[in-house]
Steps between C-alpha positions, in 0.01 A plus 500: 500500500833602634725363821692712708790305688653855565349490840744213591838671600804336402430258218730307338625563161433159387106356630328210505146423457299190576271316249302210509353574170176597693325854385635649844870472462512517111332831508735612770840367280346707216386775709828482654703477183397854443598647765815367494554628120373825611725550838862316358460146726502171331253233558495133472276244560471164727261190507503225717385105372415378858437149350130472608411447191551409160419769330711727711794443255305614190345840655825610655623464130202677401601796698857502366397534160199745566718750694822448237246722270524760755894461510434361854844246602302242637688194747257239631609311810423112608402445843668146483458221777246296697176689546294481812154341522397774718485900533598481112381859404739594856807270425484617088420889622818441729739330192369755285650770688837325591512444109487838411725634793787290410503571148408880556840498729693316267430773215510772767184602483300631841185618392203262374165575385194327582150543371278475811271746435131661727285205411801273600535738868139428602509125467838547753291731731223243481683181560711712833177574585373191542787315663459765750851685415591853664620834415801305275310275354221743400740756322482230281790530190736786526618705196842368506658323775825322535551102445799397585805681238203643301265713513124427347263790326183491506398837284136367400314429860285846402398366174185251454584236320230601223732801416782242403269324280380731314861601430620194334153469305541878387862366399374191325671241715354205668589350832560135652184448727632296812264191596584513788335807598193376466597220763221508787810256661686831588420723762561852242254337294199527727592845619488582154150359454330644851680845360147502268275429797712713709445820246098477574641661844725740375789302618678525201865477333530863505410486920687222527810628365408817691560328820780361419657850440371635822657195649840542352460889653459354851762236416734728416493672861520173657814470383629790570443404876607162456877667289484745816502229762722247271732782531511592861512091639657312215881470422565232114822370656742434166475145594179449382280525832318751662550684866158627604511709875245332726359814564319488192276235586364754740303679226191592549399498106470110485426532119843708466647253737356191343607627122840614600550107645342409131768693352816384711373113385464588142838682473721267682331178382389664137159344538247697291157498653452619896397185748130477630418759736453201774852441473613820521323549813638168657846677419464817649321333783818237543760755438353740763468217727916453477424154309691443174300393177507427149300647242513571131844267510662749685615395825400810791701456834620721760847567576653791714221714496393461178331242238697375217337376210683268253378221252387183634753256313213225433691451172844629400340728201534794455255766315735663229325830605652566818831536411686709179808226460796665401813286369787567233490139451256331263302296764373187316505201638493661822188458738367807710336401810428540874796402717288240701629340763715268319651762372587670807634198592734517209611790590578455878696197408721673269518805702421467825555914569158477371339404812532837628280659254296670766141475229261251644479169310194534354662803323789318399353241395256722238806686368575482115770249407657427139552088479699232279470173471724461806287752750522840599725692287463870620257671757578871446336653779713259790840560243559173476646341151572151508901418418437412180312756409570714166166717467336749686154629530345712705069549569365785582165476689200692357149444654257690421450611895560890561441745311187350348327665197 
């Protein structure tokens, strides 16, 4: 058995593969391993002790010493903190990935591997299925899609999951077998077990992962419509907002309408999942109306003409992926954060010039702002530096708006 991650342009020199110790992603960091021997990359390895449970400790150390006979570098990281009570298997899935982003940045790595192989693709088809999802939802998990600074592989979801045990038993090495997959608690779980009454119909994995690709097919001209009208109504304003020409709302396409809206949210707020359809239709139905609105915490108002879309400042943070911070200073001890209107206030009172900023307040108010312990220190995109100022820093706004991919 062989894997080919030749079909995925631009790889990095240095990638990073997944493993839980499970058959799935230890076959893949073997499979993997030659490959990257065979094409002149270098691979390491990452594990994550979520703290569930005890034994978590012991089988991430388990991997580490099963793939240092492979001359696999292995790191294992700690998702550290309070856990929640509820939507564990979401809030863990969630640290996981935050885990391995940060560390994957910090080494400079932008490619990671993950195991989620055919068998793995039906249960997702299954579960959209039944929650009633559409064409996005159904194309199910994509080959490799960006999250946040990296980018995640998935080079098995054509493989059954048989194939990658047989593998490791023709290899001689065993596997860590995850209780909690058989877990009737968890919603993959029973897919996984109708997936045998399923079959009887001919409904299975390799149909089920069959839609899924005709989905993606159709997905992918949805959003070529959806770049095409992102790119004809929408203007990213350096600020960090979004101009979008009234006349867009006129579109007759309400899915192309109603994803483009999706997409303006998600870039200028950096929310990852798309609202309900119900809300997106309140939206469109409010903004065609002339009515302002929030949604997706993103505030959408109309001013001279247009709508303006901005962050909603419910809170003064601010997602680190919206902005690339650039400074020649070392900035610790420093706080990034939205202006607010305290801030603004700051501001005005130490230069009241600033009061002629013709950007709406909500605007203002959203912008990105470098603090100290005695309030606003810089706020790049008005030019103001407080007196006492003796760094700079600059942030450079990048949603992921228009072009889409």
């Amino acid at each position: 058995m062989r894997l080919n991650l030749s079909t995925f342009s631009d790889l990095g020199q240095t990638i990073c593969v997944a493993v839980s110790g499970g058959a799935d992603s230890l076959a893949l960091a073997l499979l993997a391993k030659d490959w990257a021997n065979n094409h002149g990359h270098r691979l390491v390895a990452v594990s994550v002790d979520h703290g569930l449970r005890p034994e978590a400790a012991g089988e991430c150390a388990w991997v580490a010493k099963t793939l240092q006979k492979y001359a696999i570098p292995h790191h294992t990281l700690v998702w550290e903190g309070e856990k929640p009570t509820n939507g564990v298997q979401a809030a863990a899935r969630a640290a996981r990935y935050r885990l391995i982003e940060t560390w994957c940045v910090e080494q400079g790595i932008k490619d990671v591997l993950l195991a989620h192989h055919r068998d793995d693709q039906a249960e997702t088809v299954l579960m959209r299925l039944a929650r009633g999802s559409g064409v996005d939802g159904l194309a199910a998990m994509q080959p490799d899609v960006l999250k946040g600074r990296i980018r995640l592989v998935r080079p098995l979801l054509d493989t059954p999951k048989a194939d990658l045990i047989e593998f490791l038993q023709e290899k001689g090495q065993d596997w860590i077998e995850d209780p909690s997959n058989e877990n009737t608690a968890f919603d993959r779980v029973k897919a996984r077990q109708a997936m045998t009454v399923l079959q009887e119909l001919g409904l299975d994995a390799y149909r089920l992962a069959h839609t899924a690709e005709t989905m993606q097919r159709v997905k992918k001209t949805l959003d070529r419509l959806e770049r095409d009208w992102l790119n004809h109504f929408v203007t990213v304003c350096p600020e960090g907002y979004v101009r979008l020409d009234t006349q867009g709302l006129q579109e007759e396409d309400e899915e192309i309408l109603w994803r483009g809206l999706s997409r303006i949210g998600q870039g200028v707020s950096a929310q990852v999942y798309r609202p309900r359809l119900d809300r997106l239709k309140r939206l469109t139905t409010s903004l065609r109306r002339g009515e302002d609105a929030t949604l997706m915490g993103c505030r959408w108002f109309h001013h001279k003409g247009d709508v303006l879309v901005c962050r909603e400042v419910r809170t003064t943070d601010l997602a680190a992926t919206l902005y690339h911070v650039e400074s020649p200073d070392n900035l610790a001890g420093f706080t990034v954060r939205m202006l607010g209107e305290d801030g603004w206030r700051q501001v005005v009172g130490d230069c009241a010039a600033m009061r002629q900023n013709p950007l709406p307040r909500p605007i203002l108010y959203a912008l990105p702002s470098l603090w100290d312990k005695q309030g606003v220190l810089v706020v790049p995109h008005l030019r103001y530096k407080r007196a006492d100022a003796t760094i700079g820093v600059d942030f450079r706004f990048i949603p992921n708006i228009a072009p889409i991919s």
